[in-house]
C-alpha positions in Angstrom: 24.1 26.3 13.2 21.0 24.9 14.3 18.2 23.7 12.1 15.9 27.2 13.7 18.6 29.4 12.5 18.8 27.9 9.4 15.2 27.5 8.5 15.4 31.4 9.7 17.9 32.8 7.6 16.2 30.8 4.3 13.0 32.0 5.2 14.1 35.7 5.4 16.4 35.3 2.6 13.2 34.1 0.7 11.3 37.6 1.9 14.5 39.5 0.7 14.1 38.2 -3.0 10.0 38.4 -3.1 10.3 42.0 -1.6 13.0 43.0 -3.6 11.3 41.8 -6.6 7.6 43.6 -5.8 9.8 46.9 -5.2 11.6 46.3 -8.5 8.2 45.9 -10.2 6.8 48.6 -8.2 9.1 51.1 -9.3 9.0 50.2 -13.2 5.1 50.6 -13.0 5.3 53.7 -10.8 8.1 55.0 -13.6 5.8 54.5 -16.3 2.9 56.3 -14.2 4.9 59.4 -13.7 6.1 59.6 -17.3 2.3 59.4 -18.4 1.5 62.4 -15.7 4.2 64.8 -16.5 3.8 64.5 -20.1 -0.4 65.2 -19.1 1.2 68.3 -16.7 3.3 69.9 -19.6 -0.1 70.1 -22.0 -1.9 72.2 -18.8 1.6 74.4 -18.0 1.6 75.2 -21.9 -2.0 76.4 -21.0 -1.4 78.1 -17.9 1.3 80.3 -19.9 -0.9 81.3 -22.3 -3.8 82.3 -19.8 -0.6 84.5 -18.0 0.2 86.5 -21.1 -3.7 87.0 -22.4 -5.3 87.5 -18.4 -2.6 88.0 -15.9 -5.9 88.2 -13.7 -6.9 84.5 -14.0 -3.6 83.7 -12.4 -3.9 84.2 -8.6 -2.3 82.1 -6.4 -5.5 80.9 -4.4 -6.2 79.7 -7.6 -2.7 77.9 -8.6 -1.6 76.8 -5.4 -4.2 73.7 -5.2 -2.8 72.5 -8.7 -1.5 68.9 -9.0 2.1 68.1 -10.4 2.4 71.7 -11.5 4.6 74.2 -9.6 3.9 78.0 -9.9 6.2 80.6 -8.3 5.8 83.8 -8.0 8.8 86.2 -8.1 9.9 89.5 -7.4 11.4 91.6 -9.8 15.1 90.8 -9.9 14.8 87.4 -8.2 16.1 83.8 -9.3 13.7 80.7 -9.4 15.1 78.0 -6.7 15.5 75.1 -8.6 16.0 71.4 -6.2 18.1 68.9 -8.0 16.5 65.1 -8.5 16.6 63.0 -5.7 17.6 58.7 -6.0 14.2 58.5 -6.5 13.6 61.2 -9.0 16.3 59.5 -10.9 14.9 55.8 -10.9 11.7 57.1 -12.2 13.2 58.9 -15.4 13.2 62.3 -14.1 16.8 63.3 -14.6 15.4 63.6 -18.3 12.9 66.3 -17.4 16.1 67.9 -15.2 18.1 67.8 -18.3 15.8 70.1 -20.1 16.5 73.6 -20.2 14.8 75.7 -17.0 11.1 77.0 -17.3 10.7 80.4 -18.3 10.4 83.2 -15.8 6.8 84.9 -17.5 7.0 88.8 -17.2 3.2 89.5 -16.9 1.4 92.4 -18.6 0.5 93.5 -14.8 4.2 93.9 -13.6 4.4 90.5 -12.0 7.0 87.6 -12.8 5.8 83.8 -12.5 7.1 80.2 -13.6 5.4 77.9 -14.2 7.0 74.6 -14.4 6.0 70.5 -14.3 6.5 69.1 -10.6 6.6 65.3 -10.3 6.8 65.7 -6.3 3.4 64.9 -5.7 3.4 62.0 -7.8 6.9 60.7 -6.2 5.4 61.4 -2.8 3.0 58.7 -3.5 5.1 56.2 -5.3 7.5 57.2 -1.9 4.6 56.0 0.4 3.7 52.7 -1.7 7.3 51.4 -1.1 7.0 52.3 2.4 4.0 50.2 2.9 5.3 47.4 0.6 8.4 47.0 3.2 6.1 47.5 6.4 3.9 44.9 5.2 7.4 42.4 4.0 8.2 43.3 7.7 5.5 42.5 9.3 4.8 39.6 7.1 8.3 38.0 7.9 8.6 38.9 11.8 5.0 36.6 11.8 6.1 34.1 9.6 9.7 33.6 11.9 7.6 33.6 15.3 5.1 31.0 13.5 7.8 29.1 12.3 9.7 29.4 15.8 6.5 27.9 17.8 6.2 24.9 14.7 10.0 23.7 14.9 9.8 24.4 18.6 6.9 21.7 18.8 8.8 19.0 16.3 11.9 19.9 19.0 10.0 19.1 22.0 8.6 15.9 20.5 12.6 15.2 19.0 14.0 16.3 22.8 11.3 13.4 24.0 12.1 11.0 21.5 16.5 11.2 22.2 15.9 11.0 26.3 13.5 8.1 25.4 16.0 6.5 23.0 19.0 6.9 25.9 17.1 5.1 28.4 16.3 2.3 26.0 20.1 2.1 25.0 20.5 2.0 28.8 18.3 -1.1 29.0 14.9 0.8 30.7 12.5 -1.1 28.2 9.7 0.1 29.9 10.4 3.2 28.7 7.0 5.2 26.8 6.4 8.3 25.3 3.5 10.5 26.0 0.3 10.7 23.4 0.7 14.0 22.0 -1.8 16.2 19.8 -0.1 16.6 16.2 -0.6 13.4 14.3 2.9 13.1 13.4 3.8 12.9 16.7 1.2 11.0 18.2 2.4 8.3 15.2 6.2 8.5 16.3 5.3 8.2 20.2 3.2 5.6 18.6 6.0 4.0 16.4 8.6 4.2 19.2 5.9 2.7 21.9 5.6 0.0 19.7 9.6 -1.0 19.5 9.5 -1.1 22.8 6.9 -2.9 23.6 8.7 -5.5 21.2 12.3 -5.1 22.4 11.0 -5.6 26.4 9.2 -8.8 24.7 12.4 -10.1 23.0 14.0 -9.4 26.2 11.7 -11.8 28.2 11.7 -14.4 25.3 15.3 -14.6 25.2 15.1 -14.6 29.4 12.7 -17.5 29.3 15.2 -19.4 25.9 18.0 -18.6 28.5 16.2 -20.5 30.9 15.0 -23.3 29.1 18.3 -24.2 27.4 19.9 -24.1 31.1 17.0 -26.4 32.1 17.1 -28.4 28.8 21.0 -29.0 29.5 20.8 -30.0 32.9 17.8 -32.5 31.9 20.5 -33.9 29.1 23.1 -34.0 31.7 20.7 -35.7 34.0 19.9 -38.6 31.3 23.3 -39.1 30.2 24.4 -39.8 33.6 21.4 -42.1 34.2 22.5 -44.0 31.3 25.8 -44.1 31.6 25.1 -45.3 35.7 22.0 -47.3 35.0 22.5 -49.1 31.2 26.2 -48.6 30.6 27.0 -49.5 34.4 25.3 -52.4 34.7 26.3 -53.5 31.9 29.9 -53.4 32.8 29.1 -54.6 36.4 27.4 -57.8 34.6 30.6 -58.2 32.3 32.6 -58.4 34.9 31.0 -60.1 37.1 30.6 -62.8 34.2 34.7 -62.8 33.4 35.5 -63.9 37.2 33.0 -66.4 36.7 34.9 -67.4 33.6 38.0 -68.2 36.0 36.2 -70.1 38.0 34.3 -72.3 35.6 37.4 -72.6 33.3 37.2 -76.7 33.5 33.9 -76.9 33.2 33.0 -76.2 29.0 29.4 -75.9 29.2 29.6 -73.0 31.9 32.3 -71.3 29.9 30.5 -71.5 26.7 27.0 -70.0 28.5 29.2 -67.5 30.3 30.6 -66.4 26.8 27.3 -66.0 25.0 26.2 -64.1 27.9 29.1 -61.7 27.7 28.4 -61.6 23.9 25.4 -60.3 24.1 26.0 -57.6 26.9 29.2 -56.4 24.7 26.6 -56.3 21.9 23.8 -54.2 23.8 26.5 -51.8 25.8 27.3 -51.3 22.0 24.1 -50.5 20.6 23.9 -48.6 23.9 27.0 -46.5 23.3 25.9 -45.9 19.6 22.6 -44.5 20.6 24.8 -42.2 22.9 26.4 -41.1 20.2 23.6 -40.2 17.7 22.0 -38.6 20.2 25.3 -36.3 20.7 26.2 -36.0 17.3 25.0 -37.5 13.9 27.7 -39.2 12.7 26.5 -40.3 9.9 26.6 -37.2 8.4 30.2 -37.4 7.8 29.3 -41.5 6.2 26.4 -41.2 4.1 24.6 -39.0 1.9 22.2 -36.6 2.9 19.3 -38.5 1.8 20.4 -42.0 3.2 20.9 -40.1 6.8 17.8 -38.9 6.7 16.7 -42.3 5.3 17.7 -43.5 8.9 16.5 -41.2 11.0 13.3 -41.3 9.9 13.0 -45.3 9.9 14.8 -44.9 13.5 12.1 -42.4 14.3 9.2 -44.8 13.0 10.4 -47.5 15.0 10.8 -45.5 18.2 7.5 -43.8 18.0 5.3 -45.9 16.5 4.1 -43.1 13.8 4.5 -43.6 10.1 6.8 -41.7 8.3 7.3 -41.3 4.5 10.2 -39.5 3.7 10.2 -38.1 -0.4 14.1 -37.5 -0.9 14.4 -36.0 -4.8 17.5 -37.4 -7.1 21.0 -35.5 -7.5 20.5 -33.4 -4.2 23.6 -30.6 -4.5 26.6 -31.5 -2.0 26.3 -29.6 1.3 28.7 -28.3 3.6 29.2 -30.3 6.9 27.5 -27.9 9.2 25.0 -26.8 6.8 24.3 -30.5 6.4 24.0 -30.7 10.5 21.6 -27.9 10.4 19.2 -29.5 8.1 19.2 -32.8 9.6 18.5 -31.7 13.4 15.8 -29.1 12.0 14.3 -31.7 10.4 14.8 -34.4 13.6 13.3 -31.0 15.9 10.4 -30.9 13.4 9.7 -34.9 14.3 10.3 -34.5 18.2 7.4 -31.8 17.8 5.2 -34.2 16.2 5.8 -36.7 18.6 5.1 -34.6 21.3 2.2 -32.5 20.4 0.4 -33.4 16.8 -1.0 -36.5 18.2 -0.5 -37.8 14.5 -0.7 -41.1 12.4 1.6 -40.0 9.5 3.9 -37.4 8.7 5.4 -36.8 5.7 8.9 -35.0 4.9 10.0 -34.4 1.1 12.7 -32.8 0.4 14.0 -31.4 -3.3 16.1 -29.6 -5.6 14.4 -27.1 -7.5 15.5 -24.1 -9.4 18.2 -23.2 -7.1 16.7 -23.8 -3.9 16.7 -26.5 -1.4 12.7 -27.4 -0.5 11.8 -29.3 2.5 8.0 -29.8 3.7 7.1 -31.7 6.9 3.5 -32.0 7.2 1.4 -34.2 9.5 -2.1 -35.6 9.5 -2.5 -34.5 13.6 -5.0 -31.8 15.6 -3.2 -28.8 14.7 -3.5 -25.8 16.3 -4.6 -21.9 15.6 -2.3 -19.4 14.2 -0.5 -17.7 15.4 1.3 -19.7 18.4 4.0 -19.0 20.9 6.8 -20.5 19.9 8.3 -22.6 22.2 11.7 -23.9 22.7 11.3 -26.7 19.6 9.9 -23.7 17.1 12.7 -21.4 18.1 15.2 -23.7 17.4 13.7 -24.6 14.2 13.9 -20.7 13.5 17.3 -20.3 14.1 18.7 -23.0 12.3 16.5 -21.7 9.1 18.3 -18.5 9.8 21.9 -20.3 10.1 20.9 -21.7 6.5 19.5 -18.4 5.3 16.4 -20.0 4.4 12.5 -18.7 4.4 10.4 -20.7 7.1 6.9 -20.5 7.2 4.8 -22.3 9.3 0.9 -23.2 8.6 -1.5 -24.7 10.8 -5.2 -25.1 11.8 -7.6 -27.0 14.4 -8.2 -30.6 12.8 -5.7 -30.3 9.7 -2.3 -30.5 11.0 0.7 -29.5 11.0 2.9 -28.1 7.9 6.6 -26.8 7.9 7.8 -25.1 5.0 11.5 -23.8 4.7 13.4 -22.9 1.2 17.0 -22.6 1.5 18.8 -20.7 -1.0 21.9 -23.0 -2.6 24.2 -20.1 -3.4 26.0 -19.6 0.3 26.2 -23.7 0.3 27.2 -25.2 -2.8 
């Protein structure tokens, strides 16, 4: 059943009750009513039978037939009073009591003529008749308006529901360019308002994610290109030298002081293709993560950073840090080495500070420089997003704060439940 039909049959099932209620007050008043008339009409027929015995003349029928819940019939001699029995109505209101009673008398008047004279609610039960009619006319009418009202209201919401389904199946399709139309009623212009607004967001997620997608393929090809041009350049020469220097060997081998220059030289080539490969190797992967501490890793890459930039760096590492999982270890460390790349790149500082502590549960890390800053809020770029994401992999809270001429400051709190 749909939700018209429903709200139909609740509707007129709400009339049904309200209508049967005002008729079942409507007939206790109109019984009261009645009872107070007929017991008023049997004080005037008590009257009218004794004006019929003491002046039969002051009983003609122009004069009795206007009379009001009082019947008067005139018989011939010989004949019987037709009397009707109580209708459903007559019944509800209490007359069956009146019925009960014994029939009128038939008067025999001093002129020869017969009459009864009786109490006749039919007048009275005419008009409680006619209210009920009009209560259920107007219960009618009322509830015919109030289903059309209702039909055209829940047709609107519909229209604007119909709108909002074909615009959510072309969005599910991947048509993010999707809209709905600005509509009068303020609940829908808000939903068309609402669902304009997700996709306004959702084509914008699509594009970043394009443009990541693109940047990480260009970012991996730009790795690839430098680890090749080390490995040709640096690593390669260095082996091309080496060898170069062990056939001199063989052919110096009688000659001491050319073997022992020769062997210092290859010394130190062995020693900087070493340094060279571990570099490499950091660069790759950290692997001092699996050596040392937490702290004294970061200890290192932050005096390796110092060196190789030329900024100072004070790193504040608090006593008894929690043991961290492996990767959850790897996450903090490159966020934090990102967080130094960005500085280097773009905060055009002279110090930067990173503390990181144990409190209350949480890990706390703060990387602030002393640089030009910038105004908030900023695109992210590739740095930022990677930041983001590896909060997210640690189910920490990032926030970022920044302004012209005060630096930069990176705030993340991670949560020590999910990695202890």
């Amino acid at each position: 059943m749909s939700a018209l039909w429903r709200i139909n049959l609740l509707v007129s099932l709400f009339f049904a009750l309200v209508t049967a209620a005002g008729l079942a007050l409507l007939l206790r008043q109109a019984s009261h009513d009645v009872q107070r008339e007929m017991q008023a009409a049997e004080t005037v027929v008590e009257y009218l039978h004794e004006a019929a015995l003491r002046d039969p003349a002051s009983m003609q029928p122009s004069l009795t037939g206007s009379l009001r819940h009082i019947r008067v019939q005139w018989l011939e001699v010989g004949q019987v009073a037709v009397e009707s029995g109580p209708g459903w109505l007559d019944r509800w209101l209490g007359q069956h009591l009146l019925s009960a009673q014994q029939p009128p008398p038939i008067l025999q008047m001093a002129d020869g003529r017969q009459v009864q004279i009786a109490v006749d609610p039919t007048d009275e039960i005419d008009e409680v008749w006619d209210s009920l009619l009009q209560l259920l006319v107007l219960s009618t009418l009322a509830l015919i308006l109030s289903l059309l009202t209702i039909r055209w209201a829940v047709g609107q919401g519909l229209a604007v529901l119909d709108e909002l389904f074909s615009g959510l199946q072309q969005v599910t399709q991947g048509q993010l360019d999707t809209r709905l139309q600005t509509h009068t009623l303020p609940e829908a212009r808000r939903l068309a308002g609402h669902f304009n607004s997700m996709a306004t967001t959702l084509q914008q997620v699509q594009l970043d994610n394009a443009e990541l997608t693109q940047a990480l393929l260009a970012l991996q090809e730009r790795e690839r290109t430098r680890l090749g041009q080390t490995l040709h350049d640096d690593l390669g020469q260095y082996l091309s030298g080496i060898r170069a220097q062990a056939c001199l060997l063989r052919a110096v081998a009688d000659q001491p002081e050319a073997v022992r220059s020769t062997a210092q030289c290859l010394e130190a080539n062995c020693q900087q293709l070493q340094d060279g490969f571990r570099a490499l190797i950091r660069d790759l992967y950290p692997l001092v993560l699996e050596r040392l501490e937490l702290g004294e890793a970061l200890q290192q890459l932050t005096q390796d950073w110092q060196t190789s930039q030329g900024v100072r760096c004070r790193l504040l590492v608090s006593e008894g840090l929690p043991q961290l999982p492996l990767p959850s270890k790897a996450h903090l460390y490159r966020l934090i080495q990102e967080a130094l790349t960005n500085v280097a790149r773009h905060a055009q500082a002279s110090e930067v500070r990173v503390r990181l502590q144990h409190q209350g549960g949480r890990l706390r890390l703060l990387v602030r420089d002393n640089g030009i800053g910038a105004q908030m809020p900023q695109r992210a770029g590739i740095g930022l997003r990677s930041i983001r994401e590896r909060a997210r992999c640690l189910g920490g809270v990032l926030r970022l704060h920044s302004r012209p001429g005060a630096g930069w400051a990176l705030c993340l709190s991670i949560p020590l439940t999910g990695n202890d």
